[in-house]
N, C-alpha and C positions, 0 to 999 in steps of 0.2 A: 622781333626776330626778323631778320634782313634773308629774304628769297632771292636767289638764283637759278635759273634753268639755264640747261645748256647739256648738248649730245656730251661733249669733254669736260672735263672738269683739270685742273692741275693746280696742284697744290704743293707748294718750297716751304721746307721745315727746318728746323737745328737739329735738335737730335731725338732719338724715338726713345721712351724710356725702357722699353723692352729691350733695345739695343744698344747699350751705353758704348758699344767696343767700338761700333761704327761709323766713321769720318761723318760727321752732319752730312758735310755738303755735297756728300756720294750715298746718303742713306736711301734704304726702298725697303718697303714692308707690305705687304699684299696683308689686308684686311679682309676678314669673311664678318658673317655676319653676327653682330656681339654688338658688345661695350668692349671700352678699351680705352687708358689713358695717352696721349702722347707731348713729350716735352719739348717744347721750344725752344731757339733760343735766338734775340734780334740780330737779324743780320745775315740768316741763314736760311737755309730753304731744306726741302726736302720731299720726296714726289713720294704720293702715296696712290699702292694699288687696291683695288676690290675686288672680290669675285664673280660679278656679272659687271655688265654697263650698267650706269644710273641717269636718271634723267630728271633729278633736279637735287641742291645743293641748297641747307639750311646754316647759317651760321647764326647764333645766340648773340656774340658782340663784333661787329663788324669791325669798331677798333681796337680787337686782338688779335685777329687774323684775315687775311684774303686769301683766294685761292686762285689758279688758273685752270683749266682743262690742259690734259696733255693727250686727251684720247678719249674713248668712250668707258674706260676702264682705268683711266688713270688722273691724280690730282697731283698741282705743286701746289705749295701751303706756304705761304707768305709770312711769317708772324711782323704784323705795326704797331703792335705797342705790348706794355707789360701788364698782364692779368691772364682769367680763367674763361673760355667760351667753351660753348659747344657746338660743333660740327656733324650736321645727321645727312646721312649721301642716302638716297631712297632711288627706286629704281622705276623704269616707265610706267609700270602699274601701278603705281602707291605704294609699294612693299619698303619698310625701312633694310637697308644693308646692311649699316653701319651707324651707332649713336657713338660719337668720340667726346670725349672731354680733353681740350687742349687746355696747357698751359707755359705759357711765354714770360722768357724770364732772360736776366740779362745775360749775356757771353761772361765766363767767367775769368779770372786772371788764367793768362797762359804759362 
């Protein structure tokens, strides 16, 4: 499992599967603390909020996803390649946030 720390985190996504109605590449979902699946798709981004700051960032397969920080409460979500990772945001004191299970899949016919 590949470790990143960092005060921001941002994470570009395709689309959220709770939110199928939502342009990918203008999607936001504020995350609380749970499980939760979200769906990707290459080529797209999408920034995901939390409910506190977090201060470090776990991905499972580093080539399904990347992230950026876009704040102390905010991620863009990269998806690089097609498969399942999981994504756990945990916050300064050790406390998990959020355990996500992503999955990246190709853009489909328009």
């Amino acid at each position: 499992m590949q470790m990143r720390h960092s005060a921001a985190v941002t994470i570009v996504a395709a689309q959220l599967a709770l939110w199928p109605a939502i342009s990918p590449a203008t999607a936001q979902t504020e995350v609380r603390a749970g499980s939760a699946s979200v769906n990707l798709e290459l080529g797209t981004r999408t920034t995901l909020k939390v409910a506190r700051p977090f201060g470090l960032v776990l991905i499972g397969d580093p080539r399904v996803i990347d992230f950026q920080a876009q704040g102390k409460r905010s991620l863009l979500l990269k998806p690089v390649g097609l498969g399942t990772t999981n994504l756990v945001i945990v916050d300064k004191d050790g406390i998990v946030i959020t355990n996500l299970r992503i999955v990246v899949q190709n853009a489909g016919p328009i």
